[in-house]
C-alpha positions in Angstrom: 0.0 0.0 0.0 1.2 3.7 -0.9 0.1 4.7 2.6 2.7 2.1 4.2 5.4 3.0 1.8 4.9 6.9 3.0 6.0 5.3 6.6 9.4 5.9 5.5 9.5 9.4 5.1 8.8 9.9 8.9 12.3 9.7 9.1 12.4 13.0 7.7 10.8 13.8 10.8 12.1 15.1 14.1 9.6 13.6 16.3 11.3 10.0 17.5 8.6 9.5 19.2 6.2 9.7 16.1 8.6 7.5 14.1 8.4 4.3 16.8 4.8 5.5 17.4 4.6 4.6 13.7 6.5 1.7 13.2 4.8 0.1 16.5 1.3 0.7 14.6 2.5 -1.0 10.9 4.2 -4.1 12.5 0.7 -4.6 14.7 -2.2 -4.1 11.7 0.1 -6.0 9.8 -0.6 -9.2 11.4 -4.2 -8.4 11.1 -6.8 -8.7 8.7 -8.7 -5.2 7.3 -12.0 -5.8 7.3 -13.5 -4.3 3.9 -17.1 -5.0 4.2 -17.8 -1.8 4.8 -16.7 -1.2 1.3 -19.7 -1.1 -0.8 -19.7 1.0 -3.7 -23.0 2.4 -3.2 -23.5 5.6 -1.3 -24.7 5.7 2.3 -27.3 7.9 2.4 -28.7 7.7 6.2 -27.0 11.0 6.9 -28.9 14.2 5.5 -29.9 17.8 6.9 -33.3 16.5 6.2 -33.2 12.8 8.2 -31.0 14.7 11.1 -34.0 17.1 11.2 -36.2 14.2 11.9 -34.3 13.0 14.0 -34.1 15.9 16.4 -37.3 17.4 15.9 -39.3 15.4 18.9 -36.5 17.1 21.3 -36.4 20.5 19.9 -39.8 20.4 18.4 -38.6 25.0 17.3 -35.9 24.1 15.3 -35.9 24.9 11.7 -33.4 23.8 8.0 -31.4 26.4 6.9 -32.1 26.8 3.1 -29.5 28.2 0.6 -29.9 32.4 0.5 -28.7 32.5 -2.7 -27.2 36.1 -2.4 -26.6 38.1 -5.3 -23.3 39.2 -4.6 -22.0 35.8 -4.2 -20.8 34.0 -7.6 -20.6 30.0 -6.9 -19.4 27.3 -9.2 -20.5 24.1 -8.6 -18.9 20.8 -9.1 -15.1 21.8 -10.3 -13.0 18.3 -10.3 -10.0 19.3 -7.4 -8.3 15.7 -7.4 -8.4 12.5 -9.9 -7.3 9.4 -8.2 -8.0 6.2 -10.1 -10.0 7.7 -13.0 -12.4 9.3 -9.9 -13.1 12.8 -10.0 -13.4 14.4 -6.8 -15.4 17.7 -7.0 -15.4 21.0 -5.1 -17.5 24.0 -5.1 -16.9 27.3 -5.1 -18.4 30.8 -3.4 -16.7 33.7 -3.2 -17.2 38.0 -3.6 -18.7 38.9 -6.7 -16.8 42.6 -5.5 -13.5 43.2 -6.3 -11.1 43.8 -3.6 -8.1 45.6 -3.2 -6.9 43.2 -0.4 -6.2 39.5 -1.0 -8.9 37.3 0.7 -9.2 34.5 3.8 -10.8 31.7 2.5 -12.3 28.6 4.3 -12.6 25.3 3.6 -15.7 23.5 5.1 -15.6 19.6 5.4 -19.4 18.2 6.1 -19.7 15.1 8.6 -21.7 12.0 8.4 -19.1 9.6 10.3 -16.7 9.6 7.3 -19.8 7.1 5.9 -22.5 9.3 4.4 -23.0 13.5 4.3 -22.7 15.3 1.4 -20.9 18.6 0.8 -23.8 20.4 -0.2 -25.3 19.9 3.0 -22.8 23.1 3.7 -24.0 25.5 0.9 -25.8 28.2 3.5 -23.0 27.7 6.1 -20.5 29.0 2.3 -22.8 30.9 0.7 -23.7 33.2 4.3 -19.4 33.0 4.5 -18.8 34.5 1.1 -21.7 37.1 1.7 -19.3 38.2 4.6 -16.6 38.6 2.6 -14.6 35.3 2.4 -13.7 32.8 -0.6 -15.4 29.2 0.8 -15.2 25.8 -0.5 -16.6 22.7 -0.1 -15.1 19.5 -1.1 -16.1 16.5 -1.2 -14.1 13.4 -0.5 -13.9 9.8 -0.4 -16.2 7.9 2.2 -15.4 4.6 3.8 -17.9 3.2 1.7 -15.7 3.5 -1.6 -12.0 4.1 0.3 -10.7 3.5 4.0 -8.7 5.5 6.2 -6.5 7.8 5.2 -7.7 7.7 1.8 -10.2 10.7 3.4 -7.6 12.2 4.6 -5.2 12.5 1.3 -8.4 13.9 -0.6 -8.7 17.5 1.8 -4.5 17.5 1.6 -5.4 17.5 -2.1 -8.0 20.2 -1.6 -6.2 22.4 0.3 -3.4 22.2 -2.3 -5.9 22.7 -5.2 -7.3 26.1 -3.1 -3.4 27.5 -2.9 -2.5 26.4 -6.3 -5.7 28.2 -7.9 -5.3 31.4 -5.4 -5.1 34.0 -7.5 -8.0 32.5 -10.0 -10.1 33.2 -6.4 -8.1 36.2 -4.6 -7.2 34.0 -2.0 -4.6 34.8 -0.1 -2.6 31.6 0.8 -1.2 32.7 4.3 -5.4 33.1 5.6 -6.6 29.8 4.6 -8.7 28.5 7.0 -9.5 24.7 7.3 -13.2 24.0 8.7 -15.3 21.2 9.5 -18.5 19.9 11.3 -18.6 16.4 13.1 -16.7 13.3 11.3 -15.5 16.5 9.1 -14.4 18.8 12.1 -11.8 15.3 13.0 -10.7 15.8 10.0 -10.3 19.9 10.1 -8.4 19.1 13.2 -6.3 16.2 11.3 -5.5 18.9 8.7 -4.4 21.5 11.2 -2.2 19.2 13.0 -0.8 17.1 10.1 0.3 19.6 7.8 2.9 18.9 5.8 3.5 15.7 7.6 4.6 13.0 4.7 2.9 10.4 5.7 -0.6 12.0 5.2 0.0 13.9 2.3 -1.1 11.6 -0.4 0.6 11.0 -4.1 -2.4 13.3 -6.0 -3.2 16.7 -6.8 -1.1 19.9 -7.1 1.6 17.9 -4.9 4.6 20.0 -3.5 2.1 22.4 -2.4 2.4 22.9 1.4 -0.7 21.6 3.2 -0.4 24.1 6.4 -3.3 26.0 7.1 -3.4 29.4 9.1 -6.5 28.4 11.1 -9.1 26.0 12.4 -12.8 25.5 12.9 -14.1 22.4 14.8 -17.5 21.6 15.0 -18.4 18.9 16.9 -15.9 17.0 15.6 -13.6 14.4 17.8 -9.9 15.1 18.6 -9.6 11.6 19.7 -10.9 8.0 19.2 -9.2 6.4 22.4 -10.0 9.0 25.1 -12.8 7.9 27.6 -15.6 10.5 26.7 -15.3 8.9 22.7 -18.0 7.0 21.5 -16.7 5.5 18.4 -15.5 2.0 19.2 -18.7 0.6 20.6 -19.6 -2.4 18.0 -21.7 -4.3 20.7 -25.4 -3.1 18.8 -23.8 -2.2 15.3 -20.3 -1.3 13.8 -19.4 2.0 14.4 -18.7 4.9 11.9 -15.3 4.6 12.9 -14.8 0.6 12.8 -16.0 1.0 9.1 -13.6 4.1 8.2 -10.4 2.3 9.7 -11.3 -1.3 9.2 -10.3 -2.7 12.6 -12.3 -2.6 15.9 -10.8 -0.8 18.4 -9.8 -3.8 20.5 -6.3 -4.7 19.9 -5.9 -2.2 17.2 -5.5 0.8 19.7 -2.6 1.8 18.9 -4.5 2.3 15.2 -6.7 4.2 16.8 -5.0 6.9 18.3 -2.9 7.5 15.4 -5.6 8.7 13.7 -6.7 11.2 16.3 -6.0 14.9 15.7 -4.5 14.8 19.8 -1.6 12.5 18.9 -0.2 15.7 16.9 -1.3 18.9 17.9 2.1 20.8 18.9 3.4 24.3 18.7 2.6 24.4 15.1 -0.8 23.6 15.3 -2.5 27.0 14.1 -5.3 28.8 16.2 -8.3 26.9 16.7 -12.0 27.3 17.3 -14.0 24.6 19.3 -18.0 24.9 18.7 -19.7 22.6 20.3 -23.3 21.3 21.2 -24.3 19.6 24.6 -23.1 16.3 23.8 -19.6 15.4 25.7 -18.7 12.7 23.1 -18.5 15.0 20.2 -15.6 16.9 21.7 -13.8 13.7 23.1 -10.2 14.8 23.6 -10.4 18.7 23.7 -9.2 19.8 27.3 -5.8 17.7 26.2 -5.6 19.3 23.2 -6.7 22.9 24.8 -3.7 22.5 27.3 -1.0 21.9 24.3 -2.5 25.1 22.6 -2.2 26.8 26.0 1.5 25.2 26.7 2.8 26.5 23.4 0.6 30.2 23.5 -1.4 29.0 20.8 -4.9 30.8 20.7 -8.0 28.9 20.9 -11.5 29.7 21.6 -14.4 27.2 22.8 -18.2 28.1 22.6 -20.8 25.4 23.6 -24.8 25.7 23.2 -26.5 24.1 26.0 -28.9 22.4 24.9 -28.4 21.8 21.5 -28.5 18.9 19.4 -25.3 17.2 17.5 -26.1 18.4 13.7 -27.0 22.1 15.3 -24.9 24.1 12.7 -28.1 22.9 10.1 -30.7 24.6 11.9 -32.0 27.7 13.2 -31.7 29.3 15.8 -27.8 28.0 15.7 -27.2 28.5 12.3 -26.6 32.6 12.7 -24.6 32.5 16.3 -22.6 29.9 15.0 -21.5 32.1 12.0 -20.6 34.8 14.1 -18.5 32.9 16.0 -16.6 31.7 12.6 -16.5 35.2 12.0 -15.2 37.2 14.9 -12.8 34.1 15.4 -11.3 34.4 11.6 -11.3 38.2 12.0 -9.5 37.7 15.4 -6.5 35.5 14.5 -5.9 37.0 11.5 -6.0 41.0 12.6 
């Protein structure tokens, strides 16, 4: 496997303790079967705004779906292919200023969620199109799911987008030192995984716009997991059904631990990790992980800001009335750490 053969360039790295962390993990799935049944080729889709909705509506009976707004002074192009890998397209969308500015422009990438299983990117279109009203260039990938690719195949696919958004800058006035990398649930692990693997060989896949740097200036988490091992997790738990997680890595936790917490944003935040946002609803497991990874942040002066709504449901960021506060925060954060 590609990803295996990348284990080698960790000795380009300075972390020892990454390298054996490394090396202990390959020697121990090695002598284990991947389980790809979870590979089916057809499109889970159990996740939408519309079935989360459903879902939540007996518990916050008020809550309404944020439509698109469709804003005149917003130009979006829809379904531009970012990546190729293996004859597969993979598509991004675009929304930006119809205004020209004097000044170069932040831009953020939004990942949607769905447990790395199901979700959609256009799930995101208000959450870009209310973002590029304010002012910023936003995109929304898509990638591939663990029913078509396993971990970190995921993971090389946003690498590949965040390349693809520096190498087509000045086609979107973006300026590359304010890109922002952003993400709700199974997509806000992977914002983290972006902010705290850039650059790092290993993860930075073999396609699209490669020698590109991957670092990003800044980082929204919603509700996503900063690790699969710590106590307050809930991925793991295959006693009723195989988790999202079980079916993104292929191995149950059990035994594969190690596994596990190498693919949890905690295992590398550092003092290069940029500034991060935290936005959270009421539900402990979604931010499994995040007092460790505040006090790192905090260790190495590295801003961060955390705001929780209590009581709110997981898939909040869909609805009203968290839809608006939650832009602000996005806002006043981006407009904080970058002056």
């Amino acid at each position: 496997m590609e990803f295996f053969k990348k284990l080698n360039q960790l000795l380009l790295f300075k972390k020892s303790n990454l390298l054996i962390f490394f090396i202990s993990w390959f020697f121990t799935i090695k002598t284990n079967a991947q389980s790809l049944k979870g590979i089916t080729g057809v499109p889970d889709t159990s996740y939408t705004t519309f079935s989360a909705w459903q879902k939540t509506l007996k518990d916050f009976p008020a809550i309404t779906i944020v439509h698109g707004f469709h804003y005149p002074d917003v130009m979006e192009k829809n379904g531009i292919t970012y990546c190729t890998v293996n004859h597969r397209n993979l598509l991004i969308d675009a929304f930006s200023p119809k205004k020209k500015n004097a000044k170069l422009l932040p831009a953020v990438i939004m990942i949607h969620g769905g447990g790395w299983r199901s979700g959609n990117r256009m799930q995101h279109y208000p959450l870009a199109e209310r973002l590029a009203h304010l002012g910023y260039v936003c995109f929304t990938p898509e990638y591939r799911l663990s029913t078509e690719a396993l971990f970190p195949a995921a993971v090389y696919d946003i690498k590949a987008a965040i390349r693809w958004v520096k190498a087509n800058a000045s086609i979107y006035h973006i300026d590359t030192s304010k890109i922002v990398i952003a993400g709700f649930s199974a997509g806000g692990e992977l914002a983290a995984f972006m902010g705290t693997t850039g650059n790092m060989p290993l993860f930075e896949g073999c396609d699209g716009n490669t020698g590109i740097p991957t670092n990003v200036a800044a980082v929204v988490n919603i509700d996503g997991t900063l690790s699969f091992v710590n106590q307050e997790s809930g991925e793991g738990d295959d006693s009723k059904h195989t988790s999202a997680a079980t079916y993104w890595f292929g191995y149950p936790k059990k035994g594969n631990e190690v596994l596990w917490e190498a693919a949890s944003p905690l295992s590398y935040v550092s003092g290069q990790t940029p500034p991060t946002l935290f936005i959270n609803s009421s539900l402990a497991r979604m931010h499994a992980g995040r007092q460790d990874y505040i006090h790192v942040l905090d260790s190495n002066h590295i801003y961060s800001e955390v705001h929780s709504f209590k009581p709110a449901p997981h898939s909040f960021c869909l609805f009203n009335p968290w839809f608006e506060p939650t832009v602000k925060y996005i806002d006043d954060f981006i407009k904080k750490v970058f002056h």
